[in-house]
N, C-alpha and C positions, 0 to 999 in steps of 0.2 A: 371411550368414556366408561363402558360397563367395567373392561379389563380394569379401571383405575378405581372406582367403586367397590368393586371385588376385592381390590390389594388392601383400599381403605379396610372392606369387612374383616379381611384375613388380622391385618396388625390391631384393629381392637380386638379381636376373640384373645389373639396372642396376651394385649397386655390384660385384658379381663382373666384369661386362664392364671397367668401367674400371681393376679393380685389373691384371687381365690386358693392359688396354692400357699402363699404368703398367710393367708390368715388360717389356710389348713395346718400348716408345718408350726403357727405359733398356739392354734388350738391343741394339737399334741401336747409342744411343749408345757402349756400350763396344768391340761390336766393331767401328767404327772403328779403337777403338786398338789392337785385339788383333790386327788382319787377320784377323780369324775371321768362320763363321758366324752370324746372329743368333741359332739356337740355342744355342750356346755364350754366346756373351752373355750372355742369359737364365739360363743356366743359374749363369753366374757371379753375376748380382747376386740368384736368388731361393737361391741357397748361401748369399751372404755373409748375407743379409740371418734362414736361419736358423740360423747360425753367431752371429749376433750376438743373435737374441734368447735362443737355447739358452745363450750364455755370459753372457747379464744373468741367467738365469733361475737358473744355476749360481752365481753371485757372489749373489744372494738368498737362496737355499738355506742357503748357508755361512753369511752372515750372522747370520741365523734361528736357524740349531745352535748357532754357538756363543754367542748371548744365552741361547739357554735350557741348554747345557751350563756358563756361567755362572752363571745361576741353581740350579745342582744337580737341573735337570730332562732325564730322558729324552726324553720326549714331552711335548706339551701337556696339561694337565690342566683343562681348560676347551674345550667345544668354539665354534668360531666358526661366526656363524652364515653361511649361506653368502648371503645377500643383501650383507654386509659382505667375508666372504673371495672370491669371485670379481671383483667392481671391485678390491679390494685389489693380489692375486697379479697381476692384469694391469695395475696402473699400478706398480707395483714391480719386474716381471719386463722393463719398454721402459725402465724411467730409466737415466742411463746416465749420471749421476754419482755417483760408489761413497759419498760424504756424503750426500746425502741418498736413497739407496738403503738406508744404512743405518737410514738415521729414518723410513723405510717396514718395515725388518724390526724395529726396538724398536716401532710400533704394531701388526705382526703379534703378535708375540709377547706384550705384555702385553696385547690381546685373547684369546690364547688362554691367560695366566695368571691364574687365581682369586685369588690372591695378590698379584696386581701394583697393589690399590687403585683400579683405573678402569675405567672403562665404558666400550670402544672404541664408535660409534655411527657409522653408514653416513656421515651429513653429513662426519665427518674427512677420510674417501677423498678424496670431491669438493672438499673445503678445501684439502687436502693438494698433490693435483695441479695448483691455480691456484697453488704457492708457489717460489718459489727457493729453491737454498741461503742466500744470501742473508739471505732474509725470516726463514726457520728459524731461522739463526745471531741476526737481530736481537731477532724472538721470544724465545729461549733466554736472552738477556743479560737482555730486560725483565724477564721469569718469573722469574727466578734471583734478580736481585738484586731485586726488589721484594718487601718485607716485610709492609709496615706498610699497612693499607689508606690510609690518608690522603696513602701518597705520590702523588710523577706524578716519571713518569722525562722528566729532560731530555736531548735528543738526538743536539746539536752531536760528541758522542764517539762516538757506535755506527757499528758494530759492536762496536768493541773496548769499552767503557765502555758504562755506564747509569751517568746520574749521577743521584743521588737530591735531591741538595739543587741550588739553583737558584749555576749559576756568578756567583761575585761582578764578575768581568771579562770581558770579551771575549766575551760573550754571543754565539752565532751561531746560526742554522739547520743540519740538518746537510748533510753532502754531498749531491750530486745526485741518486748511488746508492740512498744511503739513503733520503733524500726519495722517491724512486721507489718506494721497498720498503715505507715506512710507508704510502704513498695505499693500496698493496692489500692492507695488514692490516686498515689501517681498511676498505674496500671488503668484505672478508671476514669482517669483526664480529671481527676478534682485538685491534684495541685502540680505543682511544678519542684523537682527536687535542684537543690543548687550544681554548680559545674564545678568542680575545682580546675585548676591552672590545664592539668593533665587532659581536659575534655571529661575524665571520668565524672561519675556522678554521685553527691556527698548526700548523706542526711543532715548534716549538721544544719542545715538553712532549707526552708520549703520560699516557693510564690505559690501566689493564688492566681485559679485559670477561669476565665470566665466561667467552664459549665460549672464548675465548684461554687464559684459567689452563686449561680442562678439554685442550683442544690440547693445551698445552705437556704436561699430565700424563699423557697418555695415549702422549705419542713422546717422554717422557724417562724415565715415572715408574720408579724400583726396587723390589723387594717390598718388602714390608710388613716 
């Protein structure tokens, strides 16, 4: 038990020493430009750096109050459990694009609302944080417009479009973008890519997979 304690001690000193080299090697590099001290330096990039998480952390906040002063809630009326809200608050609190910072405080919040119809569950976090806006946005369009279980959304139009029936003309795959964003929905079990004849696997057509409809409902859903 002490041996294991001790390894514990050894690899935080480890990542402590390099995080202080890290903000050593970028205090250099700034006061080059400052004609200053390396302590100034230093002191400039570990300011900026919690100037910037303290203002992600701030723009999350606001976020948050006003989904649930939306809702006509005070506070949360649901508690979260903290195995789910501590990964949460800390990959919400570094994103630092205010779109999908936002679809991390509607999964905060309808985890903390009884009413909101869904069961937030730890795997979303970690789903969440392998995703782009991007991906979000393409998600969102599949979810949204897909109805009927027997469809498959075709994909040549997304982002903007999900088209439910198969184009009669000009059939194509979609962007490159996209194509990009569909390999790691599929990779991430949020949809299902179509089979052509060959067994191979096409983008032209996605299904939807169960944890993808629970995704999408858990970072879009409204109360009940």
């Amino acid at each position: 038990m002490i041996d294991e304690e001790a390894k514990a001690t050894k690899e935080i000193a480890k990542t402590t020493g390099k995080v202080v080299d890290a903000a050593r090697e970028c205090g250099k590099f700034i006061s080059k430009f400052i004609a200053g001290p390396l302590e100034q330096g230093m002191g400039i990039f570990e300011d900026k750096l919690k100037y910037m998480r303290w203002e992600r952390q701030l723009s999350f906040m606001e976020k948050a109050n006003k989904i649930l002063t939306d809702r006509g809630l005070k506070v949360p009326n649901r508690t979260v459990p903290m195995k789910i809200a501590i990964p949460l608050f800390q990959a919400a609190t570094v994103e630092d694009d205010d779109d999908l910072q936002s679809v991390w405080a509607n999964l905060l919040v309808n985890a903390a609302d009884k009413e909101s119809g869904v069961e937030v569950t730890r795997n979303f976090v970690s789903i969440l944080q392998d995703m782009s806006f991007v991906e979000v946005q393409i998600l969102e369009k599949i979810y949204s417009t897909k109805k009927n279980p027997e469809d498959v959304i075709w994909t040549q139009d997304l982002p903007e479009i999900a088209l439910t029936e198969m184009p009669n003309e000009n059939l194509s795959g979609p962007k490159e973008e996209v194509a990009l964003a569909l390999s790691n929905l599929s990779r991430l079990g949020l949809l299902d890519l179509g089979i052509l004849c060959s067994g191979a696997r096409a983008m032209h057509a996605v299904d939807d997979t169960v944890l993808g409809r629970k995704l999408y409902e858990a970072c879009t859903a409204k109360r009940k």
